[in-house]
N, C-alpha and C positions, 0 to 999 in steps of 0.2 A: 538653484542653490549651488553654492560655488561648490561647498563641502561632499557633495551629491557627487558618487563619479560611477557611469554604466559599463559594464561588460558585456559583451556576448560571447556566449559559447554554444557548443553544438550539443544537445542532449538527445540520443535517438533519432537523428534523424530531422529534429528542430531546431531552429533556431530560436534558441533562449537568452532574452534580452534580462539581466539584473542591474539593478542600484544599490550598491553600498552609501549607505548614508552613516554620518558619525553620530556612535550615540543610540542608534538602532540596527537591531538583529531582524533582517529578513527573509523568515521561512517562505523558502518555494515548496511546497506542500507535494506540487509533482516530483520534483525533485529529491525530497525527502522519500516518499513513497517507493520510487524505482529504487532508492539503494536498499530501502529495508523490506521492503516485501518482495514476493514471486509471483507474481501473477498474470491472468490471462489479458487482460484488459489493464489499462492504468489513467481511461476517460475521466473524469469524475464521477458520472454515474455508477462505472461500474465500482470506481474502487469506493465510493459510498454505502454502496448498497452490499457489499459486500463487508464492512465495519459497522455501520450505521441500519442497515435495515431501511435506510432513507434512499429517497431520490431527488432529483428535479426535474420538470419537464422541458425537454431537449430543446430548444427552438436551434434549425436548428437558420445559420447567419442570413440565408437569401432571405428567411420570416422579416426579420428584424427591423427592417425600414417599415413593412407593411404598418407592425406591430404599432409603432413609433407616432405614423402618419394615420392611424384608423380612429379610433374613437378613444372615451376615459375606459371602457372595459378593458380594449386591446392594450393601451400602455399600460395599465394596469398587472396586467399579463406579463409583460416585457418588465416591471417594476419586481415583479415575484421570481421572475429568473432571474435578474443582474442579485439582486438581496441574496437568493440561494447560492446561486454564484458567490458568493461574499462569504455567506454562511455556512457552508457545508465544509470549506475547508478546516474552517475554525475549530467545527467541532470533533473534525477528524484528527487534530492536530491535538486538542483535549483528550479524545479517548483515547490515545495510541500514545498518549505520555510523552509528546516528543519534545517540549521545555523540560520537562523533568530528566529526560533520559542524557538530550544534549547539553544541559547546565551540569548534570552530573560526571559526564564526559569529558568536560570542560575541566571541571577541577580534577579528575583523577588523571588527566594525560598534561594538563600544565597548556591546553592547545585553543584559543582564541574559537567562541563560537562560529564565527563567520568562516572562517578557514574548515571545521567541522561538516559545513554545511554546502562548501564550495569543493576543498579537494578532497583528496582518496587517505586510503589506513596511513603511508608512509606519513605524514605531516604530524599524525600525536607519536609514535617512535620518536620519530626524529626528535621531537619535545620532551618527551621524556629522557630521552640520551644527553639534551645537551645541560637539562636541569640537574641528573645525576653525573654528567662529567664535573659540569663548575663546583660540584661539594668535593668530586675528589680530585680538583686540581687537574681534568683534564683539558686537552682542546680538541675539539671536534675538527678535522680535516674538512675543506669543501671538497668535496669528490665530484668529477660530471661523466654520469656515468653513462655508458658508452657500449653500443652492440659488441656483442661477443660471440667467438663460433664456439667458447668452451661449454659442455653442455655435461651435468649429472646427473645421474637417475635419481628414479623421484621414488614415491614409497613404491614399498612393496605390496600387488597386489595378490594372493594365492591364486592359482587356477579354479575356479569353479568347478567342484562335482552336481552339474545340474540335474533338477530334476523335482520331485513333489515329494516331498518327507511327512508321511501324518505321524510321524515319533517327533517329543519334544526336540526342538533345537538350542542351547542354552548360547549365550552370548556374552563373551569376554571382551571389556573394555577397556584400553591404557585410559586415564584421568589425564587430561592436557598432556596429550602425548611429546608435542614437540618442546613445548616450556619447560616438561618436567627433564626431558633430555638436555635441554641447554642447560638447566639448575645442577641434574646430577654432574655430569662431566665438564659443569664448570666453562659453556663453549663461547667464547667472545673476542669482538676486535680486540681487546685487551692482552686477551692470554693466546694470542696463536702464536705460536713459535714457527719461523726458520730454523732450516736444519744447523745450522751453524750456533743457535741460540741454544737446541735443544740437547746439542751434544755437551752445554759445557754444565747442563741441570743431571742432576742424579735421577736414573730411570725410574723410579718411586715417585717423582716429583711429575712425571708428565704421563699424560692420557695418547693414547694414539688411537684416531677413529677409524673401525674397520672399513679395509675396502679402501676408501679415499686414501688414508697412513697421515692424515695432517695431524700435527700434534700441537696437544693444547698444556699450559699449566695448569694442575690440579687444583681444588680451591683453598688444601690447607696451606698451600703456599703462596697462592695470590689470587681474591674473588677477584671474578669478573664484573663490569658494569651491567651487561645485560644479566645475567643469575641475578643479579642483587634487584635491579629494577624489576623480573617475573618473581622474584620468592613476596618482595611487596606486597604485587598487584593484587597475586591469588593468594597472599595473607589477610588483604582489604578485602576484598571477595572473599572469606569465609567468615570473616567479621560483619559484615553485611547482610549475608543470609544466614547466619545468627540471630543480628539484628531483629532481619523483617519477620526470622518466625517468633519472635516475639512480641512482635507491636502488634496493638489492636487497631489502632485506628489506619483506616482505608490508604487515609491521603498518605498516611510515613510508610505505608508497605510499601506503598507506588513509588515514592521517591526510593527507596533504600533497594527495590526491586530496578531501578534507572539503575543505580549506582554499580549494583553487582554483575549485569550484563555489561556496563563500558568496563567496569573492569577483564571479564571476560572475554570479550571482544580485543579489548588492548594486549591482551597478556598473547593472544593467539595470531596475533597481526605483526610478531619482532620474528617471528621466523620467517614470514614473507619481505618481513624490510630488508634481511642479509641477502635474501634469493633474486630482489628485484635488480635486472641489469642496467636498467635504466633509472634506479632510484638515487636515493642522496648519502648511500654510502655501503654501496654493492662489497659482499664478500660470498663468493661461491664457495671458499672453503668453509663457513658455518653451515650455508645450507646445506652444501652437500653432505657434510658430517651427520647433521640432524639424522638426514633423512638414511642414513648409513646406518646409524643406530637402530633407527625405527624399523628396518627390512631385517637386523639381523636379533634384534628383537620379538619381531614377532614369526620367526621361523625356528628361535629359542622355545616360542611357547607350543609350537605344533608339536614339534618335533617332545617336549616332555612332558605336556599331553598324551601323544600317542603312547608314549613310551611307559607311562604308570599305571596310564585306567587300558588296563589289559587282562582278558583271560589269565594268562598265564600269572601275573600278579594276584591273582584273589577275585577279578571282578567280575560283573556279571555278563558285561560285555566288554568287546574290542571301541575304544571310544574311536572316533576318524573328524580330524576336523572337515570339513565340506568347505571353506571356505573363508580366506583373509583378505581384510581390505583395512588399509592404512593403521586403523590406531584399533581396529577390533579380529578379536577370531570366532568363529563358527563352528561348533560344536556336536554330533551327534555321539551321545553316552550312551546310545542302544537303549534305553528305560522307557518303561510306557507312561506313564504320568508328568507333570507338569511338575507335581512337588517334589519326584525323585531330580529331575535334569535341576532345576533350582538347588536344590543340595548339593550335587557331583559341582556344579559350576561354579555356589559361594568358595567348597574348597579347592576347587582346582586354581581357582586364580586367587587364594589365600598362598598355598603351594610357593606356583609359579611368581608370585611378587618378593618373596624370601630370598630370589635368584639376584634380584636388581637391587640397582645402588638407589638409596632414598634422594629425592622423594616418589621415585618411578611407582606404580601402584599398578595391580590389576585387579578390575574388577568386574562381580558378574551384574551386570546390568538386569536384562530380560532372557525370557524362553522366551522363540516362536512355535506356534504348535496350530495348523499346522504349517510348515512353510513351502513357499515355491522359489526356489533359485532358477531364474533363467539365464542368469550370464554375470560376467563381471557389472557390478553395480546397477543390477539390475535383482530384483527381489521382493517379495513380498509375504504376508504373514500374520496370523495373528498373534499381538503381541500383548504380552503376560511379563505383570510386575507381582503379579500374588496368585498363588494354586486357587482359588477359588472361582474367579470371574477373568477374562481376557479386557484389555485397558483398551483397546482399539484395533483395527485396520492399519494394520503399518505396511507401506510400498515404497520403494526406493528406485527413481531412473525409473518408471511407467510414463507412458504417453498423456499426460493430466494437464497439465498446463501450459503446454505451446500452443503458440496462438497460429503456426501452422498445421495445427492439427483441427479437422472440426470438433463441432461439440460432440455427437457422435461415436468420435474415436474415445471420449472421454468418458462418457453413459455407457458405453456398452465393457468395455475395460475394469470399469468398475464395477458393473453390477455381475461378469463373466467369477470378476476373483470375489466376490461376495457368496455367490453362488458356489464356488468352491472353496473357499475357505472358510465362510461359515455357513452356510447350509451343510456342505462335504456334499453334494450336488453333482458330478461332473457331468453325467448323465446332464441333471437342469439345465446347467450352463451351457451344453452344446447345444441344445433344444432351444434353448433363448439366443443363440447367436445364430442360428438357422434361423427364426422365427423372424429376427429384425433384417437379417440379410432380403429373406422375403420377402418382406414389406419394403426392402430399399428399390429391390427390380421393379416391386406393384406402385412407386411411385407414389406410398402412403405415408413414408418418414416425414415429419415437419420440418418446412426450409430451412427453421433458424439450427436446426442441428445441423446441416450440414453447408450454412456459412465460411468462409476460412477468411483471417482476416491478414492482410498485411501491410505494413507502414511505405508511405514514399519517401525513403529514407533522402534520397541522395538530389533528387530534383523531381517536379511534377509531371519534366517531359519524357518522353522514349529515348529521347536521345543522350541522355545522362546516364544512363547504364547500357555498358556493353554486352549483355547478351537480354534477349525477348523476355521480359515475365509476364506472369497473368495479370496479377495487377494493375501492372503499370500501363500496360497495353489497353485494359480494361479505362483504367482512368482517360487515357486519350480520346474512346469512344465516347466516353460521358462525355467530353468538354467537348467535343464536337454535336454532342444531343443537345446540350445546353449548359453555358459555360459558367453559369450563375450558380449551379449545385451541383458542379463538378468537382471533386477531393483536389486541393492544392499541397504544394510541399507540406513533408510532416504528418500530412492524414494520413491515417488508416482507412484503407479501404477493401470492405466486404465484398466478397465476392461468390459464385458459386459455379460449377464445373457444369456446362449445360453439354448435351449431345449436338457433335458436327456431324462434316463428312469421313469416311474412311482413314483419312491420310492428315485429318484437321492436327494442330500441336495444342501443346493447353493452353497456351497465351491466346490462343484463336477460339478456344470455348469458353472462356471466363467469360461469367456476365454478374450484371448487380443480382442482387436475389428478390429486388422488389418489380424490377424490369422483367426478371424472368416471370416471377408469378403473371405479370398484369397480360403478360405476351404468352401463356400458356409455355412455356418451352420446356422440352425435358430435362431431366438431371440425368445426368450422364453415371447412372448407377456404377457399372462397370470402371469406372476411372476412380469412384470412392470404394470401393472393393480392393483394385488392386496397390493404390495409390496410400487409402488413409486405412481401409480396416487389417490388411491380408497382415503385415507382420507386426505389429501390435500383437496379432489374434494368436498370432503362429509362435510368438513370443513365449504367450502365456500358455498354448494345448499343445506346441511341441514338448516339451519335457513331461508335461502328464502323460500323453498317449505315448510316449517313445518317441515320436522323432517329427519332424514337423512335415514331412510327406503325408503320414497318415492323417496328421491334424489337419492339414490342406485339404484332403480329402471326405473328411468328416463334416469339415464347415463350408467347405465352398464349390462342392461337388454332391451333388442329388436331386430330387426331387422338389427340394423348395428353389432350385434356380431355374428351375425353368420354366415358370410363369412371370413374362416379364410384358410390365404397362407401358406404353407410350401414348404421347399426345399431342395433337396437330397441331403447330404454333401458328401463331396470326404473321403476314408478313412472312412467309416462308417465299422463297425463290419459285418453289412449285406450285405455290395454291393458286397460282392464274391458269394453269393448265388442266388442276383438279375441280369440279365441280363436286360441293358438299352434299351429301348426302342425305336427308332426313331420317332418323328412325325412330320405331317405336318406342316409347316411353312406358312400356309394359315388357315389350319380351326382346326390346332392340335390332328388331328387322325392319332393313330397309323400306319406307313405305312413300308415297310419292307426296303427301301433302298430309295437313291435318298432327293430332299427336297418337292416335291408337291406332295398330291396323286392324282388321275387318275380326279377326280371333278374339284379341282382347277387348275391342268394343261391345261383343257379344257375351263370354265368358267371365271374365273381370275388370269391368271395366270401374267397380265401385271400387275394388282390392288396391288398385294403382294408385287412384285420387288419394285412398288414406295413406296409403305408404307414403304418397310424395308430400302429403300434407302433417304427417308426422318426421317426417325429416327434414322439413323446412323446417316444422316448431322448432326441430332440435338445435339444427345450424343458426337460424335467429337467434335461441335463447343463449346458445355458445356466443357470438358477436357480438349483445346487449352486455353479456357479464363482460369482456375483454373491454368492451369501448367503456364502460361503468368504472374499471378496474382502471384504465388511462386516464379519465375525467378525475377520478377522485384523487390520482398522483399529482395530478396538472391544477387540482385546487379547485374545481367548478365542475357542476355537472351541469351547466347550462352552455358552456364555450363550445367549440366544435375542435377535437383534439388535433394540435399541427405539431406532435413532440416526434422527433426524429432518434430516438436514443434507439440504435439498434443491437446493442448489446442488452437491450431488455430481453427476457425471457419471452414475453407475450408480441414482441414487436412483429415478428413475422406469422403469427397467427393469428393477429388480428386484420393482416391484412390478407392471409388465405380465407380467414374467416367469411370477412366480407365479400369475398370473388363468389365461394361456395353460395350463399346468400344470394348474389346476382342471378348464378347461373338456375338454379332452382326455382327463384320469381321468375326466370323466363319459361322455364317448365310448367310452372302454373298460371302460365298466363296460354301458353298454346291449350293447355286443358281446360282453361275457362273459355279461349275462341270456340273449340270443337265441343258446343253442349249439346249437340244434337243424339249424343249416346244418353 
């Protein structure tokens, strides 16, 4: 098609090939997904299953010929992945609103959907600016903007009083902090003044921004195009959720709920247009103003805060904020309840908004009660919109969703601040984090927790990045194991931290995590200790206990570390010089043939048989449900499962499952040879 024309560009690490065609809008689903969600994975699989509660079965490319070339079952097979292929995006693309959200987008920024879907926030700005310059007769300058060494400070963040508060914490919010400051003081290309310009306006008539000193004209002697284009967006946006809490029917909330996020989205995206230096019409005098306001604003509210809810004023306590970041402050009013800090907070920031020029607002959002500040933007807490019931688990900047984290650091993180902040547990929580640490030395954690996954961003070989990763190193050895289901550019490849020698680096311990099972080999417990758990951990039980020394020593010093498993791998460099061992399968002493020694043939020898014959039932019946639990994902409980998804939950324990399985039918099979007991 002549009209047909393809781009490629780089997304993560891949190479992504698109076709604009005239006349049609082409959602790349992956593409859509990476800019609007956060997550750990961005497979199909995962991000389905994580929307959708659905999956597909992985085939995964080396299958595919087979599939193709084998019988009507197997293409069959191959005919229900390429359709789910097809399908899954579709309907993710349905539940997630994203015609609604982007057709809505479309019209509130004036910005071609394809442009939406291909560039970044600059592109609806810049549309909006040049649709409200043509009504006021402006022209928009081409600008080509250009590195700069000028640089301004950004918001203000407070210092952090860290630590574990079980006293309500109340939470004061600016409402679009940075739009409402361009609207109030009027700040845009239009109205910035040179000194020369602003000496010859009467001082009444100009704004001077602290800190920076740039001066702008005020609005009642001339709006700006930006104020005028934010007071719009977020008058559209209150029009809207208006709207949607009025409509009953599903479909017009979904659309009217599209509407009022692009709006909010667009109204929050013109302060990064002025700040970008390489954008399409850079001014670091607005941003840096913005953001000038925003730092001496909100050390306005600390400072008269502290200053009112005082002893000495009448109150019942000295309030202390604990802590500011960008557009909110942090609050402890000393009060034991939930519905007093709720009270002191609606009118503290009733108060403190009488201070600012409209439409600036402050408002008290939530209490946390109770909360944990570990550091700048780092925090967590439960949070309360009503004295009655807590609305959720709120954490800000915790280790949750990097995909260089294992799973792991994510389970135990979460279940540590649950146990503390809603159990109120600490005690629990140390005891459960000793308990898994435990189990990590004894070699009994599940593999897939402590998978770690990373992309081959930049080429498939070693020699495309300059310094050793494990990854990549890792990928090298697979394609020399077999070059056919070796990770190529752009894969993500899993991997897992197994035990070397003394002096080994971690590019040289990375191994697959299904190679490691099949080959016995250890996990290098100690390198996920000091590597993925120690300050995560020490994050969240320094500030409880006081200081993260003692926390060090509570969680990762005693009596649960010094039981620690290993396991002889197959193919070790030594096992030609070691001869194995036999032992007993009752009391585990070395015995020279047969599976009982001479004790337990004579004493228990019926005891062992049931044990070992009730823990095969058990590891069997465990296997049966995972492979049952794959068959039925994969559409057949007659096929034989080849789904490769290993961001599945069950993927790495079905195949310890089945190792376990092995090794125990060889345990009863030495106890069926030896029946002479």
């Amino acid at each position: 098609n002549s009209r047909a024309r393809k781009r490629t560009k780089e997304v993560q690490g891949r190479e992504i090939i698109s076709v604009d065609i005239d006349g049609r809008v082409v959602f790349d689903m992956l593409v859509v997904i990476q800019k609007a969600q956060k997550l750990s994975s961005y497979s199909l699989n995962a991000v389905s299953a994580e929307f959708l509660g659905n999956q597909k079965e992985d085939v995964h490319y080396s299958e595919i010929g087979k599939l193709h070339t084998g019988n009507a079952d197997t293409r069959r097979r191959l005919a229900v992945y390429c359709l789910k292929d097809a399908f899954l995006p579709m309907q993710l693309m349905e539940k997630l609103l994203c015609m609604y959200n982007y057709i809505e987008m479309a019209r509130v920024t004036g910005t071609p959907i394809n442009f939406l879907l291909n560039r970044g926030e600059m592109i609806k700005v810049t549309s909006q600016l040049l649709r409200k310059a043509r009504q006021h007769d402006y022209v928009m300058p081409t600008v080509r903007g250009q590195q700069s060494e000028d640089k301004f400070e950004g918001a203000t963040v407070l210092d952090p009083l860290t630590g574990y508060y079980d006293k309500p914490i109340a939470t004061l919010d600016f409402a679009s902090l940075y739009p409402s400051i361009m609207m109030a003081h009027n700040l845009c290309f239009t109205t910035l003044l040179q000194n020369d310009q602003a000496s010859q306006l009467d001082s009444s008539q100009v704004t001077v921004a602290p800190i920076t000193g740039c001066k702008f004209v005020k609005k009642e002697t001339k709006r700006g195009l930006l104020p005028v284009i934010l007071e719009e967006l977020l008058a559209a946006r209150k029009r809207a959720k208006k709207a949607m809490a009025a409509a009953e029917d599903p479909l017009t909330k979904s659309v009217l709920n599209g509407r009022q996020l692009a709006l909010k989205i667009s109204a929050n995206s013109v302060y990064g247009f002025t700040g970008a230096k390489n954008g399409h019409l850079p001014c670091v005098e607005i941003s840096a103003s913005v953001t000038a306001f925003g730092r001496t604003m909100i050390e306005h509210t600390r400072n008269m805060v502290e200053a009112h809810y005082t002893i000495k004023n009448g109150k019942a306590h000295d309030a202390k904020v604990i802590y500011g970041d960008t557009d909110s402050v942090f609050v402890k009013f000393g009060c034991e309840t939930v519905k007093e800090a709720m009270e002191l907070g609606e009118e503290a920031a009733d108060m403190v908004s009488k201070t600012f020029a409209h439409p600036i607002k402050l408002e008290f959002e939530k209490v946390y009660h109770p909360y944990l500040l570990m550091n700048k933007k780092r925090y967590a807490g439960l949070y309360w919109t009503n004295p009655v019931k807590y609305d959720k688990l709120d954490a800000k900047g915790i280790e949750t969703v990097r995909r260089d984290n294992c799973g792991l650091v994510r389970h135990l993180v979460e279940a540590s601040l649950r146990k503390v902040l809603i159990d109120k547990s600490i005690d629990g929580a140390i005891s459960y984090v000793q308990e898994v640490i435990s189990d990590l030395l004894q070699n009994k954690i599940d593999l897939g927790s402590l998978v770690i996954t990373k992309s081959l961003g930049k080429g498939a070989n070693a020699e495309d990045y300059a310094a050793k990763q494990a990854h990549v190193e890792l990928a090298e050895r697979m394609r020399q194991r077999d070059p056919a289901t070796a990770p190529g550019s752009g894969d993500r490849v899993p991997y897992v931290i197994i035990k070397g020698h003394k002096d080994a680096k971690i590019y040289e311990k990375s191994e697959s995590p299904l190679f490691a099972l099949e080959n016995n080999l250890t996990i290098d417990a100690t390198h996920y200790i000091e590597h993925q758990l120690q300050q995560p951990l020490l994050r969240i039980f320094g500030p409880i206990l006081g200081d993260e020394a003692k926390a060090n020593s509570r969680l990762f010093e005693g009596a649960h570390t010094r039981k620690v498993t290993t396991s002889i791998p197959k193919g070790n460099p030594m096992a030609k010089f070691i001869t194995k061992s036999v032992k007993c399968l009752g009391c585990r002493t070395v015995i020279k043939s047969g599976s009982l020694c001479v004790h337990c043939q004579k004493e228990k020898a019926g005891e062992v048989v049931i044990h070992r014959m009730a823990e095969f039932r058990d590891k069997e019946e465990e296997y049966n449900r995972l492979w049952t639990q794959c068959q039925r994902c994969q559409g057949s409980v007659l096929e034989r499962v080849i789904c490769s998804n290993s961001d599945c939950d069950i993927f790495y324990r079905r195949a310890k499952a089945k190792k376990d399985v092995e090794q125990l039918q060889n345990d009863m099979r030495r106890l069926s040879v030896d029946m002479s007991w």
